[in-house]
N, C-alpha and C positions, 0 to 999 in steps of 0.2 A: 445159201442159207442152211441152218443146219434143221433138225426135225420138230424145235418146240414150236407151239400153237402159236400160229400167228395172229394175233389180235390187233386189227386194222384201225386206223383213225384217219379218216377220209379227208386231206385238206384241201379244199375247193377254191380258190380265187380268183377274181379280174379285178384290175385298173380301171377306172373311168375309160381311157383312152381302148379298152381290150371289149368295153359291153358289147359294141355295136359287129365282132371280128366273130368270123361265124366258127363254132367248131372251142370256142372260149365262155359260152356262156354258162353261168351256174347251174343250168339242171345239166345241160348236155356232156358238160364235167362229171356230175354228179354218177351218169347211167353210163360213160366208159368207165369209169372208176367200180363201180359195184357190180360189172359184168367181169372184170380182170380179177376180184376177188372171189369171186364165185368158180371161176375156172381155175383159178390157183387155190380153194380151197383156205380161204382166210375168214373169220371171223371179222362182222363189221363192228362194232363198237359204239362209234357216231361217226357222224359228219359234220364237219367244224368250215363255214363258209364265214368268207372274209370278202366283202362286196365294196365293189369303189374305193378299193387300197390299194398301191403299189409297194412291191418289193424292194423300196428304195431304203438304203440305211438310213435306221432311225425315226422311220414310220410305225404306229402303234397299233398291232395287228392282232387285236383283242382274243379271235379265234381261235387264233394262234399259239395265244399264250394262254390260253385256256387247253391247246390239243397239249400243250411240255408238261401243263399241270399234272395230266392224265397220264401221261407219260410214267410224271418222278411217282404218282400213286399208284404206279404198276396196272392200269385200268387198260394202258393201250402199251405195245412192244415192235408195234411196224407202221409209219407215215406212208400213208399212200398217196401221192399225187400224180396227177397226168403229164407235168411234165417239169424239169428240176427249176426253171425258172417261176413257174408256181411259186415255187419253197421260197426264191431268194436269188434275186442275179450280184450279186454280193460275195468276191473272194469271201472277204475277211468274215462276213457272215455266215459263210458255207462251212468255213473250217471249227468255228462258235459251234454249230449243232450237229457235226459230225461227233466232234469230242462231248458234246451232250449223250449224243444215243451211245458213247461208247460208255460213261462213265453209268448209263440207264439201263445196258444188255437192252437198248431198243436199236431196229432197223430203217430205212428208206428202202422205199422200192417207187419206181416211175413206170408208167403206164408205157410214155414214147419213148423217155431215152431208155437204153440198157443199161441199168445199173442196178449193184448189187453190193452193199460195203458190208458184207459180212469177209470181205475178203482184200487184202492192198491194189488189186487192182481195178478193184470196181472202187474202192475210196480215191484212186488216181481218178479216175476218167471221171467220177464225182466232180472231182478239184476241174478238170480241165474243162468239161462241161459250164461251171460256172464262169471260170476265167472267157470263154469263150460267149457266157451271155453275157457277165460284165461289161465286155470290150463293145459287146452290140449296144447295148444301153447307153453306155458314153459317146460311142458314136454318135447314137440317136440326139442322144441330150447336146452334142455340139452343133450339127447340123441344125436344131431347132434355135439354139441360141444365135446361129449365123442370121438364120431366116427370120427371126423375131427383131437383132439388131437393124437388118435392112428394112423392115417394116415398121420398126419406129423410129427410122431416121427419115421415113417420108410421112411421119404422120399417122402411124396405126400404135395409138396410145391405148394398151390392155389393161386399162382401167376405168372406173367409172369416170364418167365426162364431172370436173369441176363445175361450179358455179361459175356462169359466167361462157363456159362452153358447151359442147353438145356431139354426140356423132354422127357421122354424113358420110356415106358412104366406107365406112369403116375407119375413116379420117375423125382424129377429133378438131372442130372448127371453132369457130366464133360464134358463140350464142346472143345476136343481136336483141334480144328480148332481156337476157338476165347481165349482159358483160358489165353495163353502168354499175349496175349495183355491187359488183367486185371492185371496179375502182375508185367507186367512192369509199369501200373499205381501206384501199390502200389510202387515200387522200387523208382521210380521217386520222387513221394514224400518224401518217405522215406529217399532219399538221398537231400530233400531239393526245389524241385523247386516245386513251386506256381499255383495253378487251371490252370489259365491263359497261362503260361508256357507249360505244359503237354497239355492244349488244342492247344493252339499254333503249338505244333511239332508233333503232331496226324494228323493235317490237313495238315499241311506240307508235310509232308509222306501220306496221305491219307491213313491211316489206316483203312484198314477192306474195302477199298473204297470208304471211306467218308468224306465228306469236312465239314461238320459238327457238329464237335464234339463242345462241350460249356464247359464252367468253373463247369455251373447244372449238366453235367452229372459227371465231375468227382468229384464232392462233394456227388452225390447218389452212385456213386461206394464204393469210400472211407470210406462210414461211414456205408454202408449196412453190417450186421454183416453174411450175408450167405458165405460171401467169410471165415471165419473163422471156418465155420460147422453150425453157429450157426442164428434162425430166430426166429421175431418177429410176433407173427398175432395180430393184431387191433392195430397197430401204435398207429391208430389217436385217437384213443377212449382212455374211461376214465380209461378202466382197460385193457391192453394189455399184452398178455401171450408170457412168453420167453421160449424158447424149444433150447435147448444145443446139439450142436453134432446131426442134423439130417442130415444132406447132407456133403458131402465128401468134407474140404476145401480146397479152393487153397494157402493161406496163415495163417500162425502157429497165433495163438491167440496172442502169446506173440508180432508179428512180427503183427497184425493188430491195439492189444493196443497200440504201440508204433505211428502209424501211427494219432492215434488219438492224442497224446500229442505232435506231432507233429504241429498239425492241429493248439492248442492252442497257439503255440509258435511263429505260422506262420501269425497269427491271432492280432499279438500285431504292434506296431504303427512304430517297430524299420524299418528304412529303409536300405536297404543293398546295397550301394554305393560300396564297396572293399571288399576284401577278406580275411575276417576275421580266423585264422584257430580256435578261441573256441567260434565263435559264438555262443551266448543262451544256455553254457556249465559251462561258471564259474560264483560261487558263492559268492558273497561276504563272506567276513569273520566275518560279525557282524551284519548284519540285514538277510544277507542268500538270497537276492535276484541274480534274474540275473542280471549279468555286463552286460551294454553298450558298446559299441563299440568306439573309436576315430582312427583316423589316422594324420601324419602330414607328408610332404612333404620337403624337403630340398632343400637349391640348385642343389646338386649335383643329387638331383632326387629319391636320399633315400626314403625310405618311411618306416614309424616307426610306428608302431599300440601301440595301448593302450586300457585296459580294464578299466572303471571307476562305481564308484555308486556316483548319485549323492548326496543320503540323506546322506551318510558317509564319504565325500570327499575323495574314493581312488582313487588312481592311480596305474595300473599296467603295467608294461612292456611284452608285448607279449613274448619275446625274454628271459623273467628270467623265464617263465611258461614253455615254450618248452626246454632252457635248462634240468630243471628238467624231461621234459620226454622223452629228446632224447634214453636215453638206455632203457627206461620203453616202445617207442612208437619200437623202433628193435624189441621188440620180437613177439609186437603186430602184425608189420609186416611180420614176419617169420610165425606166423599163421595164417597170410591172405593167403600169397603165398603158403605154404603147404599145410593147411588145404581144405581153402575154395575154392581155384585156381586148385588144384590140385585132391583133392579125392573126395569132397561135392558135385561138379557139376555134377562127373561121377555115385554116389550113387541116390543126388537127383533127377536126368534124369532118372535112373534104376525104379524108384519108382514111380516118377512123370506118366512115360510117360509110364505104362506097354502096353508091346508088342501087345497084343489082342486087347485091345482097340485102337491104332494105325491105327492096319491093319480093324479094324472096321470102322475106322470112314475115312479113305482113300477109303474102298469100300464106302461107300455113297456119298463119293463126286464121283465118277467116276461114281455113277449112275445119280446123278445128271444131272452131266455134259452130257450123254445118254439123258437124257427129256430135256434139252438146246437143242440141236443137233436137236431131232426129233421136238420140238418146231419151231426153224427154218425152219426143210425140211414143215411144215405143215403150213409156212410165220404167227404162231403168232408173229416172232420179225423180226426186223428189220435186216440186213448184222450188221448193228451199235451197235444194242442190244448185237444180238451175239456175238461179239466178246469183247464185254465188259464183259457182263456173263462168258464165256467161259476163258478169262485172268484171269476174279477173281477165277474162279477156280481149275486153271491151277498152278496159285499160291499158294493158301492152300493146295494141294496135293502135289507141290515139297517142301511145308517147313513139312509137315508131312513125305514125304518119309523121308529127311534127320533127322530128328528127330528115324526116325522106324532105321533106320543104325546106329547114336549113340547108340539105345537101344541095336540092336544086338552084336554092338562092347563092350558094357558093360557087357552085359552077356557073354562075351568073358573075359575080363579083368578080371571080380569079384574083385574087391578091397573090403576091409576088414579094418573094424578099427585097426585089428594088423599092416598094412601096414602102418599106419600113425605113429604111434613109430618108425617102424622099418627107416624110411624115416630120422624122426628126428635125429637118432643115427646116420646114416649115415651122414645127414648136418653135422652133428657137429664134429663126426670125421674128416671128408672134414678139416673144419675151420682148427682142431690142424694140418694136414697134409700138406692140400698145402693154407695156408693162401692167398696167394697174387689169384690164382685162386678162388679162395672159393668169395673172395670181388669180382672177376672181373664178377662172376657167380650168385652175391647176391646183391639186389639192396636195401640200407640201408633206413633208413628215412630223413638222411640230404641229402639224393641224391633224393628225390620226391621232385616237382613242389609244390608251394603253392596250388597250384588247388587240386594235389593229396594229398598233405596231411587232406587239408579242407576235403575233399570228405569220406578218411579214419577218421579223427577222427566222423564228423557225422556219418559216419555207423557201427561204435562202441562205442562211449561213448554216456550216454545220460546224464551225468552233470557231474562237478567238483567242488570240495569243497574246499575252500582254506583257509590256518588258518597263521595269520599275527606272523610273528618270532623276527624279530624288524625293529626300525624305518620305519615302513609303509612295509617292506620288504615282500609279501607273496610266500607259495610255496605250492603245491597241497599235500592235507591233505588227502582227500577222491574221489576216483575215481570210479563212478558208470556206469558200462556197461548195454548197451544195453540187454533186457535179451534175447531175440531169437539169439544173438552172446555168453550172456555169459552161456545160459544154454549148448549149445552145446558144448561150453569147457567144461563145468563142467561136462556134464555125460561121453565125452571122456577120463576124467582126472581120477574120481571117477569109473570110469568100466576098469583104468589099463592102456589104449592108448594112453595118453597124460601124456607129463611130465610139471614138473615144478619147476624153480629152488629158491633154498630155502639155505637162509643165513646159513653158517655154518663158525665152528673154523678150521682151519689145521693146528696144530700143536699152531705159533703163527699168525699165518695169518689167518685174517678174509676173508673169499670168498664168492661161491657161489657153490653148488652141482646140476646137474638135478635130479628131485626126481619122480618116478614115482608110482602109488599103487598099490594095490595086483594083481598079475594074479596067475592064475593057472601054475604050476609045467611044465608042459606038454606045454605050451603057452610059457613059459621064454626060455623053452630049444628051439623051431621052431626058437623066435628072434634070438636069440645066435647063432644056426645055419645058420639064414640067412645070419646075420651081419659078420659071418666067410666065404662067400663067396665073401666080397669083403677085410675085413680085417681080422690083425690074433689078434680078439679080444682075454682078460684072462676075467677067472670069478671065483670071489671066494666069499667065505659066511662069515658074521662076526659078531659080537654080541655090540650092541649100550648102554651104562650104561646111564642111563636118569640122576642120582645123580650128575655125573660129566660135562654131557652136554655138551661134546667137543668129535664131528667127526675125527677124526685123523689118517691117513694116510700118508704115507713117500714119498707121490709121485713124488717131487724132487730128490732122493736119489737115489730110483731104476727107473724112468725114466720110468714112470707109466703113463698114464691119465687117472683120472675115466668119465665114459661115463655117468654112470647113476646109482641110487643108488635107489634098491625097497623094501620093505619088503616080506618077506616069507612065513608069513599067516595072513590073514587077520584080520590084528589087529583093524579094524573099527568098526566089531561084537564081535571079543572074547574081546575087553578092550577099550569100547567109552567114556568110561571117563578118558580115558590114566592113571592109576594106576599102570601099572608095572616098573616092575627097569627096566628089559632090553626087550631087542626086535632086534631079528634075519633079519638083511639083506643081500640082494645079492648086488654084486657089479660087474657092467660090466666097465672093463678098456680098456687099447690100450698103446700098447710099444709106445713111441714116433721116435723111431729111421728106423723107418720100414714105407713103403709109403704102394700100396694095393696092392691086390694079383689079381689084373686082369692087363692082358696085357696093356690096353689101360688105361692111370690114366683118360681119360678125362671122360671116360665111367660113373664115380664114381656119375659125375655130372646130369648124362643124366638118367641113369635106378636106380629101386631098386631090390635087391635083390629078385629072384624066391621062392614062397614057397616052404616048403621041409617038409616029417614029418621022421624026422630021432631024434635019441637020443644025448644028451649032458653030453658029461663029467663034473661032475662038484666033486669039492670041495665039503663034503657034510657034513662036522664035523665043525662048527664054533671055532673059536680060541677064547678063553673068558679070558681077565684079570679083572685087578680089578676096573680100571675105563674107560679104554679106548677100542676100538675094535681093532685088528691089523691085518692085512694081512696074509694071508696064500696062497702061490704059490707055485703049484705041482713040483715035484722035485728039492724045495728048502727048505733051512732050516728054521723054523721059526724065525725071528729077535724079538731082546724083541728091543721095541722103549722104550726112556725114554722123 
């Protein structure tokens, strides 16, 4: 340095990450700093402390730019700090305030390293000094990014726990206390009602005991991907990492996509005045947009809806759309009430709500509620306090008890996806049997409320595709479900459980068969036996010609009904590109002349069948002609059909 007055400006900092690192704290900075300048003869000036800020580019380092102020006002002409990474682990900021103090005739001087940039060689070792904490910082900052990636891949989510969750052992988990209340937000929407809405009836209710819930929060619920397993870290930044499947979700991915195209649809300008039943479902036939809505009103009070596009000029009648799915929306219906009403709730509670975690998260609320109590005897709350705390907790412990009693009563019941075939067989016998009961005991689709139908078609279909037949005339071409409703058909159907019926020939009569897929040997004969505890089912095996393509069966003649029609061996693996001539089915029937074999007919309506694991007789030689399959019944003759 050369001999003018050195006039000092003391710059003092630590990181959050540096308070606790001994030999880095603000005074002990402070007193090597003003000992160095007193033996080198510098005037101090001030001392400019910058507390819980890193040297990271692009942090706003107030003190800092208050010591450059002093600087350009010639107040200060030498930075003093203890060590260069103080100033900046930052090439490209290093080189910034070098050409600062040059164009200022100001210097640097460091306490630990030796530098000196009144010269090209202390401005090198400047330079490599920083290049050399840069590279330590990046290092640092990759290493942390490895070890943070690994810890939120098992669950160490660095942010506050959602509604709905909670954290346990630095895991975030399942908040058995708050999670319903997150899935009935998604449900809510799901089925249609608007931010404002669902905020609306939250506060209403005082959910969770709170009167302020907003539109913002259920828009951060809705679109936070942790409720589906899956989290994002660095949102808001330029490069943001997605990690799949680290925390346990509360709603199925397919069931949280859906929520999102929801969102868009909910999002468009259309106003909802009445009660449309295919709102934001039907598609035009020629541009493929969504239909709009109209209604018109009569004298008599009628009220007559209509689907329209305006760039196409259609017009549709609501009433020729639902015609077409009155028999298509029954069977929709039959799998709402069977499936979903009846075994899915008792499954997904079994699953949802496991037993141990229950009785875990009930004892903490009862400890809880213990430091409430002794809170009071020791007057931190008020009689008022108390008893508000004490209600809300009184509350999530009896909606968990009764939640821990459905669990045990399921682990009681065990249902089974065989149970749900086994159910349908049974409906459907019911129908041929006692008809008039069977309707009084089955609640069709022209018998729901406009409301309910609305309600059901949203929560299964999510568009309809409609293709024009003539003079303007349209009828539904393409019907796309929901996937979180239609995969769960699809793997009950495709794993054997679920049937479905499928146009066939009888004879000269076109109809309809229930068709169900493979199960195992051992599985067909349990149904059979169960289904023989309420009726005196037949069952015989037959051989299908693919050449002739006509099912045929005499079942008017011998006074027969077939129940369900499955194959034998799994023809999905041995022959996926369906190439064979023929292919072996079973067939379950029912005498029509014969009602059930329990005392009580009503019973048939109310219980299913017990399981049983006993052996089935069966037919076990298929009858093979030359194009058609035919019947074979035990202690009867074979009939050749023509």
């Amino acid at each position: 340095m050369n001999e003018e007055k050195k006039i000092a400006g003391l710059y003092i900092r630590v990181s959050t990450e540096d308070q606790a690192r001994e030999g880095f704290s603000l005074p002990e900075q402070e007193k090597r700093l003003r000992a160095m300048c007193e033996y080198k003869g510098y005037e101090i000036y001030d001392v400019y402390k910058d507390a819980g800020i890193s040297a990271k580019t692009g942090n706003l380092r107030p003190e800092f730019e208050r010591l450059l102020q002093d600087i350009r006002d010639k107040k200060v002409n030498t930075i003093v700090v203890l060590k260069l990474d103080r100033l900046t682990r930052s090439v490209y900021d290093m080189e910034g305030i070098m050409n600062f103090l040059e164009e200022h005739d100001a210097y640097l001087d460091c306490a630990n390293d030796d530098i000196n940039t009144t010269n090209a060689n202390g401005k090198m070792v400047a330079r490599l000094l920083t290049t050399v904490s840069q590279n330590e910082i990046e290092r640092t900052s990759e290493r942390t990014k490895i070890g943070l990636t690994g810890a939120i891949k098992v669950g160490h989510i660095p942010h506050h726990a959602p509604l709905g969750y909670k954290h346990e052992d630095k895991k975030l988990v399942i908040d058995y206390s708050t999670k319903d209340v997150a899935i009935r937000i998604f449900n809510m929407y799901h089925d249609g009602m608007t931010y404002q809405k669902i905020s609306n009836i939250l506060n209403e209710e005082q959910v969770l005991d709170k009167t302020n819930w907003r539109d913002s929060t259920i828009v951060h619920i809705l679109e936070n991907p942790i409720y589906k397993g899956d989290f994002i870290h660095g949102k808001r930044t330029k490069h943001p990492t997605y990690y799949e499947n680290v925390v346990e979700p509360l709603v199925s991915k397919e069931y949280w996509e859906e929520c999102q195209v929801q969102q868009k649809k909910n999002s468009r300008s259309y106003k909802r005045t009445l009660n449309y039943l295919f709102l934001q479902k039907l598609k035009c036939p020629k541009c493929k947009r969504i239909l709009g809505g109209k209604a018109t009103t009569k004298k008599n009070g009628n009220v007559y809806y209509y689907y329209y596009c305006n760039d196409c000029k259609i017009n549709i009648k609501e009433n020729t759309i639902e015609e077409a799915f009155d028999e298509f929306m029954d069977s929709i219906v039959e799998y709402d009430s069977i499936v979903n009403q009846y075994f899915l709730p008792m499954i997904k509670q079994k699953v949802e709500n496991p037993k141990e975690e229950l009785e875990k998260e009930i004892k903490n609320q009862k400890d809880r509620f213990t430091r409430i109590r002794e809170a009071y005897i020791e007057k931190v709350f008020t009689l008022e306090e108390y008893n508000k705390e004490r209600k809300k907790v009184e509350e999530i412990i009896d909606k968990l008890e009764v939640e821990l009693e459905e669990t045990e009563v399921c682990e009681q019941l065990k249902f089974t996806p065989n149970d749900i075939l086994v159910k349908r067989d049974i409906d459907f016998i019911n129908s041929i049997k006692y008809p008039e009961k069977y309707k009084n005991n089955t609640k069709f689709w022209k018998e729901y409320t406009r409301e309910e139908k609305s309600d059901l078609i949203m929560k299964y279909v999510d568009e309809i595709e409609l293709e024009e037949v003539f003079n303007g005339k349209c009828i539904p071409k393409f019907v796309k479900f929901r996937e979180s409703i239609a995969s769960a058909s699809n793997e009950l159907y495709f794993n054997g459980y679920y049937d479905r019926y499928v146009p066939s020939l009888f004879g000269n009569i076109y109809g309809n068969i229930r068709f169900s897929e493979y199960l195992p040997e051992k599985e067909v004969g349990e149904q059979i036996m169960r289904l023989r505890q309420f009726y005196d089912v037949g069952y015989y095996e037959a051989t299908y010609n693919v050449k002739n393509q006509v099912f045929y069966f005499n079942f008017i003649e011998d006074n027969k009904t077939l129940v369900r029609v499955f194959p034998l061996e799994d023809y999905r693996k041995i022959d996926p590109d369906m190439k064979m001539d023929t292919y072996n089915l079973g067939v379950i029937y029912v005498k029509e002349d014969n009602g059930t074999l329990l005392q009580n007919e009503d019973d048939v309506f109310k219980y299913i069948p017990a399981e049983c694991d006993c052996n089935v007789i069966q037919s076990k030689e298929p009858i093979y002609v030359e194009s058609k399959p035919v019947p074979y019944y035990e202690d009867e003759e074979t009939e050749e059909v023509s």
